[in-house]
C-alpha positions in Angstrom: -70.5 240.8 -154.1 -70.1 237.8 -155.7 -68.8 237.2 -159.4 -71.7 235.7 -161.4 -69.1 233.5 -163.6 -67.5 232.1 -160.6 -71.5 231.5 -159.3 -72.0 229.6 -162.2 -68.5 227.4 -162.7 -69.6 226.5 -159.3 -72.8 225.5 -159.9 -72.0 223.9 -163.4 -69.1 222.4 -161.1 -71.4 220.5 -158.3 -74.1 219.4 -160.9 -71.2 218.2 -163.6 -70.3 214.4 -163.8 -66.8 213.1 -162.8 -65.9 213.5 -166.8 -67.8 216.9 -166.8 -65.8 217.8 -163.6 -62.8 217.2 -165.6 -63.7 219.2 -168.8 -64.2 222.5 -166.3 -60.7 221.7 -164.9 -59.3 222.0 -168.4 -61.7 224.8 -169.0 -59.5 226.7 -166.2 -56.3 225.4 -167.2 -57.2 226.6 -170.6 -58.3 230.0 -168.8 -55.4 230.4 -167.0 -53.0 230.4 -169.8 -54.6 232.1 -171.8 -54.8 235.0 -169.0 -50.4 234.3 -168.6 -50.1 234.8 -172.3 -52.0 238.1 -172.1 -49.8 239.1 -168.7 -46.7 238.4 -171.3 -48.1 240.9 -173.6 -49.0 243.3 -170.8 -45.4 242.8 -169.3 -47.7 241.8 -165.9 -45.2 239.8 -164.3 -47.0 239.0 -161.1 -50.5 238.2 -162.7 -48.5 235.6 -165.4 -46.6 234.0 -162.3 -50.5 233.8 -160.7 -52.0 232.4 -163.7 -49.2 230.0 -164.3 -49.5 228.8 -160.8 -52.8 228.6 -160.9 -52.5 226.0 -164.0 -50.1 224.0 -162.2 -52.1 223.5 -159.4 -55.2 222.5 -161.4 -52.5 220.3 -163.4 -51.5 218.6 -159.9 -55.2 217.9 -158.8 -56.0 216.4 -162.4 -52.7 214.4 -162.1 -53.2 213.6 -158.3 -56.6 211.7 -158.9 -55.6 209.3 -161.5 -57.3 206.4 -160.8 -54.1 203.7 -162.5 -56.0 200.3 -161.5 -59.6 201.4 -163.2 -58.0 203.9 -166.0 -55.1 201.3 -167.4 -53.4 202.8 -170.2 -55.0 205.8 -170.5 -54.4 206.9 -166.9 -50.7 206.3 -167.3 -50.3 208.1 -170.9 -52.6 211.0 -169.3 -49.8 210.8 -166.1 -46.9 211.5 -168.7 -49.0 214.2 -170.1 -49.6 216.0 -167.1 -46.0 215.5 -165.8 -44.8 216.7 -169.2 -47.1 220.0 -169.3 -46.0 220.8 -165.6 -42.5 220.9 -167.0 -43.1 223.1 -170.2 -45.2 225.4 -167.3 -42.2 226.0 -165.3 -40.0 226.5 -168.9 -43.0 229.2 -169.7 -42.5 230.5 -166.7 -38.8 230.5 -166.7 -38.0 231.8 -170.3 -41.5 234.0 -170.5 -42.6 232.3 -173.0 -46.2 232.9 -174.8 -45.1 230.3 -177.7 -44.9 227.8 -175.4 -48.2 228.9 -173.3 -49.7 228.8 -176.5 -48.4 225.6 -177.4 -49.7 223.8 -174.6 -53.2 225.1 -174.6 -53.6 223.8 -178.1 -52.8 220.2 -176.4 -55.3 221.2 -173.8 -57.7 221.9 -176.1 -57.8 218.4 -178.2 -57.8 216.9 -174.8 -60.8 218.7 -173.7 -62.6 217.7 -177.3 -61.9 214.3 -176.2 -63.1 214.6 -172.6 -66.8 215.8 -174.0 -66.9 213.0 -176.2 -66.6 210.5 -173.3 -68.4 212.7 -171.3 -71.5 212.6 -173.9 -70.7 208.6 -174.4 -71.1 208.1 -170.8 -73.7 210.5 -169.7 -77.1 208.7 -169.1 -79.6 210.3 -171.7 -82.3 212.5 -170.1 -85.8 211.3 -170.5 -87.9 212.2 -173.4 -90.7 214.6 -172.7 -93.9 212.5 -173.7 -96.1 213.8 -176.4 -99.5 214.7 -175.7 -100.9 214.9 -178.7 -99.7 213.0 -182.0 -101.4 215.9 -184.1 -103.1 219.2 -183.7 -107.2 218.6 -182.9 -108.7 219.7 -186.2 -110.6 223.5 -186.0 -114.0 223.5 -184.4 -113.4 219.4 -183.2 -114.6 221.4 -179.3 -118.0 222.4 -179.3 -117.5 225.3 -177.3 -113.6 226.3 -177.6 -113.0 225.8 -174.1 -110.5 223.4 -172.4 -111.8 220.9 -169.7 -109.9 218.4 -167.9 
């Protein structure tokens, strides 16, 4: 049977803009830590190694498709980010550490507030339903109370 929330990440995923597709990814990297930091708590060493991983290898996407030439600046500051969080991952990992975890997801969190501003600065606005009617028809304006086209 299929999990409805992964049903809908993926449909969220394939209708999502290349900046929406970018707040999921930090959606699940958020997700992912926050699932290590409860394995910590549970002492569930294999399912915070998993998470962890996990992380890293939404990390390594994100950092793989940097586009340099068209992103400038921000690309290469968002390249040291990514390089930098992969290494407190691995120290998480290593010292099993929730105050790190922790750390980091508050980083990936201002991130992702920033991503859904570009991503509503860039989205193209949707249409505006058109009004029918500026105001209501005044009572008893149809003879017979019936609608006709």
């Amino acid at each position: 049977m299929t999990d409805p929330r992964n049903a809908y990440r993926e449909s969220a995923a394939r209708g999502a803009s290349d900046v929406g597709q970018v707040v999921l990814l930090y959606e699940q990297i958020v997700q992912d830590l926050r699932r290590a930091v409860k394995a910590i708590e549970d002492n569930q060493i294999e399912v915070r190694t998993n998470a962890i991983n996990h992380a890293m290898v939404v990390v390594g996407h994100l950092q793989g498709n940097l586009n340099f030439e068209a992103g400038g600046d921000v690309a290469r500051n968002l390249e040291r980010f990514y390089t930098m969080l992969r290494g407190k991952l691995v120290e998480a990992q290593f010292k099993v550490s929730k105050e790190i975890l922790n750390e980091q997801i508050v980083f990936l969190l201002d991130l992702h507030d920033a991503w859904i501003e570009v991503d509503r600065a860039t989205s193209t606005p949707k249409p505006a339903v058109p009004q029918i009617a500026e105001t209501a028809p005044e009572a008893g304006s149809h003879p017979t109370g019936e609608w006709n086209a």
